[in-house]
Residue frames relative to the residue before (quaternion, step in Angstrom):
aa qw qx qy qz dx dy dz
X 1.0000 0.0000 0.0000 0.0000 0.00 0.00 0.00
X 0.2240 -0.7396 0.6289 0.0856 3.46 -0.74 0.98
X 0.1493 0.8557 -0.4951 0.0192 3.49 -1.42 1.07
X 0.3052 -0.7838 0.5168 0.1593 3.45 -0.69 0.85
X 0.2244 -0.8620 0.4532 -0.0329 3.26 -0.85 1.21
X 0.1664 -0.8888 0.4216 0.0686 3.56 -0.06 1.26
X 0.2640 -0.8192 0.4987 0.1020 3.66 -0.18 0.85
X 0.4217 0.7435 -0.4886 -0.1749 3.61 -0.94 -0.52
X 0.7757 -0.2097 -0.0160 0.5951 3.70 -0.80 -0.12
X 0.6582 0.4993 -0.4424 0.3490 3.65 -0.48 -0.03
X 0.5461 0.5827 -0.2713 0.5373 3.65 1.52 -0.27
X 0.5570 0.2683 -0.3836 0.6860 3.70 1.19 -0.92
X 0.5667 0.6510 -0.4953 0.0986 3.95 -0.24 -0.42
X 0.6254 0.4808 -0.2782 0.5479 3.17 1.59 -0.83
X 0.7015 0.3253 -0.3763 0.5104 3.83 1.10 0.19
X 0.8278 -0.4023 0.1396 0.3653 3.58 0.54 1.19
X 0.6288 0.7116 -0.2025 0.2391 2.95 1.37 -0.66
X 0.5482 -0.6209 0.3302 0.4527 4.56 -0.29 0.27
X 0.1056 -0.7346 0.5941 0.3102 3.24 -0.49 0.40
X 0.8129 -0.3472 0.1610 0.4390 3.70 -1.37 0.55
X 0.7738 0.3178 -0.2721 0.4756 3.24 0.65 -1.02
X 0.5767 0.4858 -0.4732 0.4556 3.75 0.87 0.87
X 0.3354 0.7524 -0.5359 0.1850 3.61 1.27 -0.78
X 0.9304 0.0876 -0.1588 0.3184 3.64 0.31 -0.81
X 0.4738 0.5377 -0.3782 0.5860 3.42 1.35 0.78
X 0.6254 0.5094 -0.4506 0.3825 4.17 0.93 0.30
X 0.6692 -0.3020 0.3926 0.5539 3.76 -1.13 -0.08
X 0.2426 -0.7611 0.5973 0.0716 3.07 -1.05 0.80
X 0.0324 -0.7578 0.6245 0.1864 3.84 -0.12 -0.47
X 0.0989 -0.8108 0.5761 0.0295 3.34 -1.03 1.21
X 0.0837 -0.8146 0.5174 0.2484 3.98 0.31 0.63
X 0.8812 0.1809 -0.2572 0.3530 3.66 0.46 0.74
X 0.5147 -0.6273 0.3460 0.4710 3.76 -0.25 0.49
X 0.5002 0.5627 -0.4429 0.4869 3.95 0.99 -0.22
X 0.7684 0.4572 -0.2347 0.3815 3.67 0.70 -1.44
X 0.5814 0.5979 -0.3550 0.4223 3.38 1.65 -0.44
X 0.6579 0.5833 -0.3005 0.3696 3.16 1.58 -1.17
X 0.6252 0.6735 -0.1871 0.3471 3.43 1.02 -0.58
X 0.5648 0.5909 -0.1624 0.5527 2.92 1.42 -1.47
X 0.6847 0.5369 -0.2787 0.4065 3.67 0.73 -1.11
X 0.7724 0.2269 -0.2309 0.5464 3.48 0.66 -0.79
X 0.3080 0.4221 -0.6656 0.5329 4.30 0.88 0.89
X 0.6392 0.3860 -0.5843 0.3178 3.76 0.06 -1.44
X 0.6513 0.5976 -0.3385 0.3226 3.53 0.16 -2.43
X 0.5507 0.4887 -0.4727 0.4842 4.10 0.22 -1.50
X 0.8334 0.4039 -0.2923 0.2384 3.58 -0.10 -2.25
X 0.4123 0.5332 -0.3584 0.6459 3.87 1.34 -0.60
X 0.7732 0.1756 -0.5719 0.2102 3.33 -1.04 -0.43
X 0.6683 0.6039 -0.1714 0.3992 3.19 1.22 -1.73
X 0.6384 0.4171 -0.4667 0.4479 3.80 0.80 0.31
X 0.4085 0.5815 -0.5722 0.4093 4.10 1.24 -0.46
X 0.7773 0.5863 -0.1077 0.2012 2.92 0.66 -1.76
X 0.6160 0.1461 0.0207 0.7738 3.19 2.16 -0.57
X 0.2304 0.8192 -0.5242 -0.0334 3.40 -0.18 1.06
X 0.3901 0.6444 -0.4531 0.4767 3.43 1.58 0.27
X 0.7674 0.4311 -0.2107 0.4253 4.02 0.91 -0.35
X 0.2863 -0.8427 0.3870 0.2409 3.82 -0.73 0.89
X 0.7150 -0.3477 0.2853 0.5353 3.30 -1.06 -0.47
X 0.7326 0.3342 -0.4516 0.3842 3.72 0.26 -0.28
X 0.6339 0.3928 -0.5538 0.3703 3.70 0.94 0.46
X 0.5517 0.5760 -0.4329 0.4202 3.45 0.86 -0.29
X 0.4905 0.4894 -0.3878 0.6079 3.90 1.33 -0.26
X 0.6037 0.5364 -0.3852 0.4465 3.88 0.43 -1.20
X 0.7108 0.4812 -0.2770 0.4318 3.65 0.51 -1.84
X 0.8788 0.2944 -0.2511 0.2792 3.71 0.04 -1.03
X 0.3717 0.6937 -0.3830 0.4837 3.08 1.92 0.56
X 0.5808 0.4711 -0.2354 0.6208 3.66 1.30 -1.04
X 0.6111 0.4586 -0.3879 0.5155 4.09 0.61 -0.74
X 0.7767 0.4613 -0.2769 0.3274 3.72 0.34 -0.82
X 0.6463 0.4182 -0.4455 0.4571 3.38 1.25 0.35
X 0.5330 0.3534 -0.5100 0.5752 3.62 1.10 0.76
X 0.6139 -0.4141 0.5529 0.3820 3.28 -1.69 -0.85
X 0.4499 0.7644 -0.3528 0.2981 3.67 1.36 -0.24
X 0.6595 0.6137 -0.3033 0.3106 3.67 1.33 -1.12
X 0.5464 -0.7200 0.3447 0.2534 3.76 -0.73 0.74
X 0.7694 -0.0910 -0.1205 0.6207 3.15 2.43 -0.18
X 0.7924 -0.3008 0.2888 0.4452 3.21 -1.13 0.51
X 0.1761 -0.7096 0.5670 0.3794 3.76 -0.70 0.97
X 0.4836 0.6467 -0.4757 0.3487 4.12 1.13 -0.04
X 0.5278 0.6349 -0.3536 0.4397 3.58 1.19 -0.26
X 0.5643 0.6499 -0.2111 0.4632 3.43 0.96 -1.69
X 0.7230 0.4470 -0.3519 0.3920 3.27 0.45 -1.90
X 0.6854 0.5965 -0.2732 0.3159 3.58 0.88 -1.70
X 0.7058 0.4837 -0.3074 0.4165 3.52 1.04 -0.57
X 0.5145 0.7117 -0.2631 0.3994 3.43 1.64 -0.97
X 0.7972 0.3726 -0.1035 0.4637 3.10 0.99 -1.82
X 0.5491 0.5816 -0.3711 0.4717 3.51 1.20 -0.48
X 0.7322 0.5036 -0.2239 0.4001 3.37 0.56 -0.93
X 0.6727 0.4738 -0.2272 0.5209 3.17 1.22 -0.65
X 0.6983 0.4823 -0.1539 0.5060 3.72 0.94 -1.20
X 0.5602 0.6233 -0.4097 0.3601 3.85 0.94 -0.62
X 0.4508 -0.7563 0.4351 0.1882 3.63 -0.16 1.20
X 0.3920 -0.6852 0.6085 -0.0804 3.28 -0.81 2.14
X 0.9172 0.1517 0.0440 0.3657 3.49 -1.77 0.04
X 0.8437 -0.0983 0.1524 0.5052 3.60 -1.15 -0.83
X 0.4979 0.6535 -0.3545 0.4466 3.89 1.55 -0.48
X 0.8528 0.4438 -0.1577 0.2256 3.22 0.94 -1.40
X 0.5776 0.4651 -0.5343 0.4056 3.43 1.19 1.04
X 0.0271 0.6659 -0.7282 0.1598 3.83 0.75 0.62
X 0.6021 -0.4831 0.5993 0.2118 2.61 -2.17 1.11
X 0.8324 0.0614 -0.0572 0.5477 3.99 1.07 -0.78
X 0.3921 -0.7144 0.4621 0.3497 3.63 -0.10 1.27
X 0.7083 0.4126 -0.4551 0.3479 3.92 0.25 -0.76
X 0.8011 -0.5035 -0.3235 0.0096 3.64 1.20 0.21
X 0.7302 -0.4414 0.4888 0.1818 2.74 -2.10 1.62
X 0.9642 0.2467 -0.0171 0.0960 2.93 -1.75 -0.10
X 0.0212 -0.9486 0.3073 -0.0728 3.01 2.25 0.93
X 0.1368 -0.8326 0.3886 0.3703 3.16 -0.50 0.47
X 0.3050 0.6727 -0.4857 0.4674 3.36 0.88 1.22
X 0.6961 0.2367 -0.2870 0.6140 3.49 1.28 -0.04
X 0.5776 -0.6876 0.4071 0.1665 3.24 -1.65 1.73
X 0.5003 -0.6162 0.4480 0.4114 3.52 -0.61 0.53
X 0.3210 -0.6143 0.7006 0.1694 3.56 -1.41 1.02
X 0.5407 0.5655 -0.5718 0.2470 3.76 0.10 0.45
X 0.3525 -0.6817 0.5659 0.3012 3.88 0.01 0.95
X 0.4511 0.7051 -0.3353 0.4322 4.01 0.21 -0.78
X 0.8353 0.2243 0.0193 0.5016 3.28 0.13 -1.80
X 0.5772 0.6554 -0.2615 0.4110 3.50 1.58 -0.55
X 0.6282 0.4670 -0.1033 0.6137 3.53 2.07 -1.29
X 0.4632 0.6452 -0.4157 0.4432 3.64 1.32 -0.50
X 0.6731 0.4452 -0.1319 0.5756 3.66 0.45 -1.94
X 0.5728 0.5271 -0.4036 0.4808 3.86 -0.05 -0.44
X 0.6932 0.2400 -0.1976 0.6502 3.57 0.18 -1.12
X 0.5417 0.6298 -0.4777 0.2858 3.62 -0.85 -0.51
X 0.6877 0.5090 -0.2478 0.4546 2.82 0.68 -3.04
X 0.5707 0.6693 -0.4393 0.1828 4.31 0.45 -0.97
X 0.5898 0.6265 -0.0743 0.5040 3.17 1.94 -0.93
X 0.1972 -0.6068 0.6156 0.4625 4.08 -0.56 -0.40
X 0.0810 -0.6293 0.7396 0.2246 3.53 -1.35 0.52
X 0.5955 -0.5975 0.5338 -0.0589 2.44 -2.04 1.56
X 0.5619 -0.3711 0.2044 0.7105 3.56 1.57 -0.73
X 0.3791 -0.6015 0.6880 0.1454 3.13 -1.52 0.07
X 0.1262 0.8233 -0.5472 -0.0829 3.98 -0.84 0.96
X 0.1187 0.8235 -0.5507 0.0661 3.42 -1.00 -0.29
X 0.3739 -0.7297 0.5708 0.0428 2.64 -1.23 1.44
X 0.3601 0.5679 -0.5952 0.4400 4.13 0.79 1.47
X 0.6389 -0.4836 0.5516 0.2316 3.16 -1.63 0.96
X 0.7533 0.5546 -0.2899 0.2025 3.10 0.55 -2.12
X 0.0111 -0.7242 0.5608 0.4012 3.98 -0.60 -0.82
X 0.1078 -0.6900 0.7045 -0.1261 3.44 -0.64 1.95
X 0.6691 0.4834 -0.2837 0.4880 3.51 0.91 -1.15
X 0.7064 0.4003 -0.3910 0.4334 3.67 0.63 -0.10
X 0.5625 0.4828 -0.3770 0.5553 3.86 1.10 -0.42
X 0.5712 0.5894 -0.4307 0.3751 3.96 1.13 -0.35
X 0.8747 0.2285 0.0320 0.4262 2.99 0.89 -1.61
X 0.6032 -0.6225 0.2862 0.4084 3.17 1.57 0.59
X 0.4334 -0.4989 0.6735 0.3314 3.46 -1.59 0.12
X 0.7983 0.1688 0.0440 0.5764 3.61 0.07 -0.57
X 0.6018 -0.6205 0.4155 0.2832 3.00 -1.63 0.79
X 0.2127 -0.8061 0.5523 0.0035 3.32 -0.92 0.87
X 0.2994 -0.7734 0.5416 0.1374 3.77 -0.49 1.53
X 0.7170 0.4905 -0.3242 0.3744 3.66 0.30 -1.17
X 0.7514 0.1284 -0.2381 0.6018 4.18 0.94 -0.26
X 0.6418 -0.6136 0.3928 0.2396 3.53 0.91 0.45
X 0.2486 0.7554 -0.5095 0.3285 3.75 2.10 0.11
X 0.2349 -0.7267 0.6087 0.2150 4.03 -0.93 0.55
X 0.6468 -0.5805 0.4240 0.2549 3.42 0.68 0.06
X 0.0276 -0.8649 0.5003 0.0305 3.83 -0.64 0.80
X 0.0644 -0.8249 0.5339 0.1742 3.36 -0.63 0.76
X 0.4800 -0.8071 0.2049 0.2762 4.08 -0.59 -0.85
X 0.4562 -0.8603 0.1525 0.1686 2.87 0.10 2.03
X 0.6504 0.4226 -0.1787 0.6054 3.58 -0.46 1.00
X 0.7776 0.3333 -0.1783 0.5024 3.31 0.66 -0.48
X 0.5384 -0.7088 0.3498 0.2922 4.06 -0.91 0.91
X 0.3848 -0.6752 0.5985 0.1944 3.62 -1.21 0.51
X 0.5677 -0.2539 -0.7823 0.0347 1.17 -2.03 1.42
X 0.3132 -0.6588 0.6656 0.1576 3.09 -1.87 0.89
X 0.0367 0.7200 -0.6843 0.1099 3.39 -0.46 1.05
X 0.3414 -0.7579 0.5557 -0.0134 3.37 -1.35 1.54
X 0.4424 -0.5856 0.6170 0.2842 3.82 -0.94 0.95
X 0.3191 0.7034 -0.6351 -0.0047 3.00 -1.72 0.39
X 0.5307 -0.5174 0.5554 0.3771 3.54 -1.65 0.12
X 0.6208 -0.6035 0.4676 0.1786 3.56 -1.65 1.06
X 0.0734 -0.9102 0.4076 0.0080 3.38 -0.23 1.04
X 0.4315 -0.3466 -0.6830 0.4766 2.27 -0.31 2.73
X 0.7159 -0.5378 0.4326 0.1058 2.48 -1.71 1.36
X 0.4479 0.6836 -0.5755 -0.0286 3.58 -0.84 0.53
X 0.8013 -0.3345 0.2451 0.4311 3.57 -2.04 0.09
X 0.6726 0.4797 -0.3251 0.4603 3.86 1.06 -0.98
X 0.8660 0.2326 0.0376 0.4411 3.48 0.64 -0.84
X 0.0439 -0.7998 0.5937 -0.0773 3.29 1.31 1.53
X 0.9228 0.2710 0.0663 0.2658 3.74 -0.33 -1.06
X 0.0047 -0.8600 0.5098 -0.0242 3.77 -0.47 1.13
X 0.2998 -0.7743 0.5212 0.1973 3.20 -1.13 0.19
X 0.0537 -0.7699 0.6308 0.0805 4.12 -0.53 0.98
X 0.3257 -0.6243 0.6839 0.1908 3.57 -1.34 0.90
X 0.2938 -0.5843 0.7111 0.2580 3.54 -1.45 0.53
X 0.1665 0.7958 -0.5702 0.1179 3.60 -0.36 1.07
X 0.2581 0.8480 -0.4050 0.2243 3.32 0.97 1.49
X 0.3727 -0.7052 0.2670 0.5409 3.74 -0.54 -0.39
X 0.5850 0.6787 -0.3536 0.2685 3.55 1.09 -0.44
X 0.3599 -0.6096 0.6376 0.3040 3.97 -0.60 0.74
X 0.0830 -0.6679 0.7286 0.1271 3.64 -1.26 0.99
X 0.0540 0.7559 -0.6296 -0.1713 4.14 -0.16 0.40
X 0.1134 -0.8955 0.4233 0.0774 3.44 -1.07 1.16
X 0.2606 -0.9375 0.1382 0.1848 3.13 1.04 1.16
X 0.6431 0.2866 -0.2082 0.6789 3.56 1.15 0.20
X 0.6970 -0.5779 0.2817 0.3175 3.77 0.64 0.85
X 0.0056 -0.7420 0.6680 0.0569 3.86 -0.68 -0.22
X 0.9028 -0.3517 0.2413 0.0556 1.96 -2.35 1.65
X 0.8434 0.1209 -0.1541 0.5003 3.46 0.31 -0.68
X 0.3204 0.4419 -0.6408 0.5399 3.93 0.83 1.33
X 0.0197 0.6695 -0.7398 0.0644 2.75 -2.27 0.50
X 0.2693 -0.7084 0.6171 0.2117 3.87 -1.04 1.24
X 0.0017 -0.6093 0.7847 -0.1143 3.53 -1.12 1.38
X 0.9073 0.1048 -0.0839 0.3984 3.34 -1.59 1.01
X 0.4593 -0.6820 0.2422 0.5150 3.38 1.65 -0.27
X 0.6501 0.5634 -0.3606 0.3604 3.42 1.29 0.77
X 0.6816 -0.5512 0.3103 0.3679 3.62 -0.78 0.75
X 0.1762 0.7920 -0.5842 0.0198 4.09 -0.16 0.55
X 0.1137 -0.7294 0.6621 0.1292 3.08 -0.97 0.92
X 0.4540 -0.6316 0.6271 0.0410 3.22 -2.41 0.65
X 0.3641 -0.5808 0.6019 0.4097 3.70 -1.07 -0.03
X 0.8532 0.2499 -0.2286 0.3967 3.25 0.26 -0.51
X 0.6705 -0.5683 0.3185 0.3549 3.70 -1.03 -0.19
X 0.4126 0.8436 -0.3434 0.0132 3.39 1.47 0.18
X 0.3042 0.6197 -0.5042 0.5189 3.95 1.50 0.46
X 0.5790 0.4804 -0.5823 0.3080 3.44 0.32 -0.54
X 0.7731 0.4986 -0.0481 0.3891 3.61 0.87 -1.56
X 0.7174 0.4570 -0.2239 0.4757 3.76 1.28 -0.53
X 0.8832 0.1705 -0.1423 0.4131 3.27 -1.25 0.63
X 0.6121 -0.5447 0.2869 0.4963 3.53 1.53 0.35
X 0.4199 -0.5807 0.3463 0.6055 3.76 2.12 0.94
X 0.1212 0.7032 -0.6937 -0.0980 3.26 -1.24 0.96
X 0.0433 -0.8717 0.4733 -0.1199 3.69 1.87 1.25
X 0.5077 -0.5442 0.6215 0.2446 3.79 -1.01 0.37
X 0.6832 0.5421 -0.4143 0.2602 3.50 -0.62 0.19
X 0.1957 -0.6920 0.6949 -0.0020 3.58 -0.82 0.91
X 0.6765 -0.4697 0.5301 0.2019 3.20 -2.06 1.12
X 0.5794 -0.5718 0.4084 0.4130 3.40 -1.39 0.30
X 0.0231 0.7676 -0.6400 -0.0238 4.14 -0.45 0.45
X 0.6368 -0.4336 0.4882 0.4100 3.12 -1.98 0.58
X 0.6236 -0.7332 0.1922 0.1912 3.23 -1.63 0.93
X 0.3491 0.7845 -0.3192 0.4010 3.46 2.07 0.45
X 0.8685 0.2255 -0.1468 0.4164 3.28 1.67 -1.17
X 0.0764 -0.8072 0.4441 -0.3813 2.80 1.29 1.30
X 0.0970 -0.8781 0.4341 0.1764 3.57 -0.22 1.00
X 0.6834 -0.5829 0.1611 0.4090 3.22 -1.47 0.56
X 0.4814 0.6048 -0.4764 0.4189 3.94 1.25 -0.32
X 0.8088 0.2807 -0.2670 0.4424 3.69 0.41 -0.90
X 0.4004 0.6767 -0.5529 0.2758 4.13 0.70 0.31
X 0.7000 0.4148 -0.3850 0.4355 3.58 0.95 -0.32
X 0.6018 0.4654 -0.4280 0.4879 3.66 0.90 -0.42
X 0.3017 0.7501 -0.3921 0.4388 3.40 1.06 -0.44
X 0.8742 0.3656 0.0938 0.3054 2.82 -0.44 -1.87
X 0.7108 0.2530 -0.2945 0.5865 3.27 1.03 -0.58
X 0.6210 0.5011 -0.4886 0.3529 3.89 0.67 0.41
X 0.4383 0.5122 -0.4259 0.6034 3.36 1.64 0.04
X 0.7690 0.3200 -0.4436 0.3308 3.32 -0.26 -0.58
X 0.4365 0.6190 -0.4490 0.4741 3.96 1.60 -0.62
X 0.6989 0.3798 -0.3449 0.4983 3.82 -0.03 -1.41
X 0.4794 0.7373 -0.4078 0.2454 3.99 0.54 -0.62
X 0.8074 0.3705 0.0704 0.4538 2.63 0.37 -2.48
X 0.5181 0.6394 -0.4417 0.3573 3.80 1.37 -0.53
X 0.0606 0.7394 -0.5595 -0.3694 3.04 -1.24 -0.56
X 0.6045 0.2549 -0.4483 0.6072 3.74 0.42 1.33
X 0.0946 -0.6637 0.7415 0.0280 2.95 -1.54 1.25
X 0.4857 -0.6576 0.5727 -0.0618 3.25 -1.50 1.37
X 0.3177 0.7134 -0.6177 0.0929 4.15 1.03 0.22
X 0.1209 -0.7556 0.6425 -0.0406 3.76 -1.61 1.13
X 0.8917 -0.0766 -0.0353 0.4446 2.95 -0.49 1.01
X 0.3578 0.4665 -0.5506 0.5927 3.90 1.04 1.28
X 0.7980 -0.3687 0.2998 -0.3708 2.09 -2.03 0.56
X 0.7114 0.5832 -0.3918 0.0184 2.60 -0.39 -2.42
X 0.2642 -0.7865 0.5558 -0.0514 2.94 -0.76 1.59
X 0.6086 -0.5565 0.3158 0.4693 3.84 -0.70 0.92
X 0.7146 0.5646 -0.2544 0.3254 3.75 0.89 -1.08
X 0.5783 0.6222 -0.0920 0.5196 2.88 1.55 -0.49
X 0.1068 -0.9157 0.3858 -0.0354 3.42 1.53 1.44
X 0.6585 0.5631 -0.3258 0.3783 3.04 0.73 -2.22
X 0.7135 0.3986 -0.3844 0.4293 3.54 0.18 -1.52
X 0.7512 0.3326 -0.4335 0.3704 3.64 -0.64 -1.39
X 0.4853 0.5555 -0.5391 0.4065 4.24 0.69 0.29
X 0.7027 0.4875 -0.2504 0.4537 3.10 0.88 -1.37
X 0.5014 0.5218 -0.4412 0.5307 4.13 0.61 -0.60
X 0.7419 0.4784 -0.1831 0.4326 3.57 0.29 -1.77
X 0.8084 0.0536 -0.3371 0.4796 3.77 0.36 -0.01
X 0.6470 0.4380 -0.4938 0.3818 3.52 0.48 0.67
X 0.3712 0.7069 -0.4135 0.4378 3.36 1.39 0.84
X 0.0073 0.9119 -0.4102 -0.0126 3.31 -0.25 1.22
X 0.3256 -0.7754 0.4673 0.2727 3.31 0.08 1.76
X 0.5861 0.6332 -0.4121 0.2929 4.06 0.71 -0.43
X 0.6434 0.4897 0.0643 0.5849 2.91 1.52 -1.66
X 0.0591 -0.8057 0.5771 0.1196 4.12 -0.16 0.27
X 0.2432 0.8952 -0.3276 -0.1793 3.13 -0.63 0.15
X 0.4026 -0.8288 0.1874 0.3403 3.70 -0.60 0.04
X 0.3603 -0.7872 0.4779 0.1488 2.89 -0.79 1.72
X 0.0259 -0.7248 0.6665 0.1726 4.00 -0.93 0.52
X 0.3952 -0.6218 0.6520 0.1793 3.36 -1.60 1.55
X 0.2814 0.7088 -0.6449 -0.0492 3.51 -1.03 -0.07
X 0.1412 0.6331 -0.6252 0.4340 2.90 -0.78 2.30
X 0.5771 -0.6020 0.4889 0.2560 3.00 -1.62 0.92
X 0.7578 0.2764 -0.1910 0.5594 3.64 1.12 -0.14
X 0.0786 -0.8490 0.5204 0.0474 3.66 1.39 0.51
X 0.8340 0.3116 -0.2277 0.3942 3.38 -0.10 -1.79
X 0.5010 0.5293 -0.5156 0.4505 3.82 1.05 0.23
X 0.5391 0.6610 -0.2780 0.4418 3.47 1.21 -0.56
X 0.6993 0.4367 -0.1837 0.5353 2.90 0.43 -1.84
X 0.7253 0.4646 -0.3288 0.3872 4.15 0.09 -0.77
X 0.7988 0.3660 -0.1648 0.4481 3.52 1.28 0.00
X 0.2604 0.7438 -0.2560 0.5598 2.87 2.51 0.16
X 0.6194 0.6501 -0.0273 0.4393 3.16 0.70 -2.06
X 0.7838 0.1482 -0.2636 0.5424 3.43 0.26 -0.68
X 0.5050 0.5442 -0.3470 0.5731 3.91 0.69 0.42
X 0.8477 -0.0199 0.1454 0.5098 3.48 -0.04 -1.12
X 0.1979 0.9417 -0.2670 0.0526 3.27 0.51 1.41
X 0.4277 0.6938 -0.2049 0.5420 2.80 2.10 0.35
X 0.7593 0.4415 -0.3170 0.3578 3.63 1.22 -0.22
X 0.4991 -0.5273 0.5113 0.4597 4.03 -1.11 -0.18
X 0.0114 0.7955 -0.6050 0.0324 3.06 -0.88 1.53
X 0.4273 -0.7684 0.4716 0.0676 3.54 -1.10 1.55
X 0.0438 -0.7711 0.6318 0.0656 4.16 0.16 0.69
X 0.1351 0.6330 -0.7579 0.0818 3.47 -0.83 1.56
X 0.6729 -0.4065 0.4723 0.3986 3.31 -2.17 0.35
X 0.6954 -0.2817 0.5563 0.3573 3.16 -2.14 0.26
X 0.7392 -0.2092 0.5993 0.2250 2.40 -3.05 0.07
X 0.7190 -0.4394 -0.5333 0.0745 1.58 -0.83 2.72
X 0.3143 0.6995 -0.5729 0.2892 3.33 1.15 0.77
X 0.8468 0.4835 -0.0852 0.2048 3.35 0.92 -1.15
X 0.4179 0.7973 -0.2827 0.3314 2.85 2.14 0.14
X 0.6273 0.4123 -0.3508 0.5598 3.55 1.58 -0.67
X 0.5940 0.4676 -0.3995 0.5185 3.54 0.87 -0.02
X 0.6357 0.3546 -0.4178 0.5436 3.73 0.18 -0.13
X 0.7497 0.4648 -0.3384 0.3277 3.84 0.16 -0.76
X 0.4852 0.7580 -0.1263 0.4172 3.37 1.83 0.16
X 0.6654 0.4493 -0.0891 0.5894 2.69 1.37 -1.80
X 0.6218 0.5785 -0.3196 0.4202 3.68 1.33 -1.79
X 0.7953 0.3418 -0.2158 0.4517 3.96 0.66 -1.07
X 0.5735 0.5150 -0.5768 0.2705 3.68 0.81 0.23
């Protein structure tokens, strides 16, 4: 059985991480008194404009001042936004947070310490994954499953879907010395990771795509991090149309989808397209929710993909002995 396995913020939640509607109410880390200033008036902007809208969350108020920033009309910089997004997310949580340098924590060369997320990948691996998406910035799902294949816990290794080879990552020499400031790790796993709204630890330099182990764009130059807000699926830029594309064609060819901790919210066009044309009415298939609000899931699934056998289990970590059930029968 072949399965693709959709993640989104409620999956990093059970490893410390904000979920959207916390982006601008969590610890923040500011690495400079300029970056604090900034951050303050995204918060102030993100306060006024919810009184003013309180039926709407923080990722539309991200959505909105994305659309404001292609005039002169927006009340701040959408480069501000990013900085507050990516700080907030990237600022180093739990067992992350005694790095020797907070900007960076959370290598992906080191394995996530979230048991949760540690039993998630365990069960799954029982299965062939087909790819793995997700619309998080963060890269938990790559410290799960490894840069590289991995024999001793059985980790298959992730590489990034959509996106050209070789992937060689920047980093900082670990221990650090004067001869040997700087390395380079390839993601030379088998699993496609397609991340559909960029992540935290890309960055455009020179106008090309560089990736990092660690998340440090979130923090430099006022975050100059890759990653764009959810948007209707026309404006979808041209770097990310192939990852796009080939995670539709993953969820296609599967025939169990895995969706953890999403959602799909109504605003959130691009995706419920994507669910809707990689639904094959020829081909059923079973999709397992596993959320604390599944059947909200499942009732908005349904009108998208209405032809398959959907499965409503609990969230992270109620639902792991329930998923490992379904995966071995």
């Amino acid at each position: 059985m072949e399965a693709t396995i959709f993640l989104g913020a409620g999956f990093s939640r059970i490893a410390g991480l904000p979920l959207t509607s916390e982006l601008f109410k969590s610890d923040i880390y500011a690495p400079s008194p300029s970056a604090l200033s900034r951050i303050e008036k995204v918060l102030g902007t993100w306060e006024k404009w919810h009184k003013e809208n309180p039926e709407e969350n923080a990722e539309q108020f991200i959505g909105h001042i994305f659309d404001l920033s292609k005039s002169s009309s927006s009340p701040i910089p959408w480069k501000w936004v990013v900085e507050v997004i990516a700080a907030s997310i990237a600022t180093p949580r739990g067992p992350d947070a005694g790095s020797y340098n907070r900007r960076y924590a959370g290598r992906i060369t080191s394995p996530i310490k979230c048991r949760e997320h540690q039993l998630f990948w365990k069960i799954v691996n029982k299965v062939h994954i087909r790819g793995v998406i997700s619309t998080n910035y963060d890269i938990v799902i790559e410290r799960g499953l490894r840069h590289r294949e991995m024999m001793r816990n059985r980790m298959p290794g992730i590489f990034y879907g959509g996106l050209d080879k070789p992937q060689l990552l920047k980093g900082t020499a670990l221990p650090f010395s004067i001869q040997e400031q700087n390395r380079l790790v390839e993601l030379t796993g088998k699993v496609p990771l397609f991340k559909l709204h960029g992540s935290l630890n890309w960055s455009f330099e020179s106008g090309n795509l560089i990736m990092y182990q660690d998340m440090r764009p979130a923090f430099r130059r006022g975050s100059d991090a890759a990653i764009i807000p959810p948007l209707p699926e026309k404006s979808i830029p041209l770097w990310l149309k192939r990852t796009w594309a080939e995670a539709q064609d993953a969820l296609f060819s599967s025939d169990m989808w895995i969706i953890c901790g999403y959602s799909l919210p109504l605003y959130d066009t691009a995706v419920r397209n994507l669910f809707e044309q990689a639904s094959n009415k020829n081909h059923p298939k079973k999709i397992l929710i596993m959320d604390p609000n599944s059947k909200n899931v499942e009732n908005r699934l349904i009108d998208i993909c209405p032809l398959n056998e959907i499965i409503c289990l609990p969230g992270l970590p109620d639902g792991i002995d329930h998923l490992n059930k379904i995966i071995i029968k």
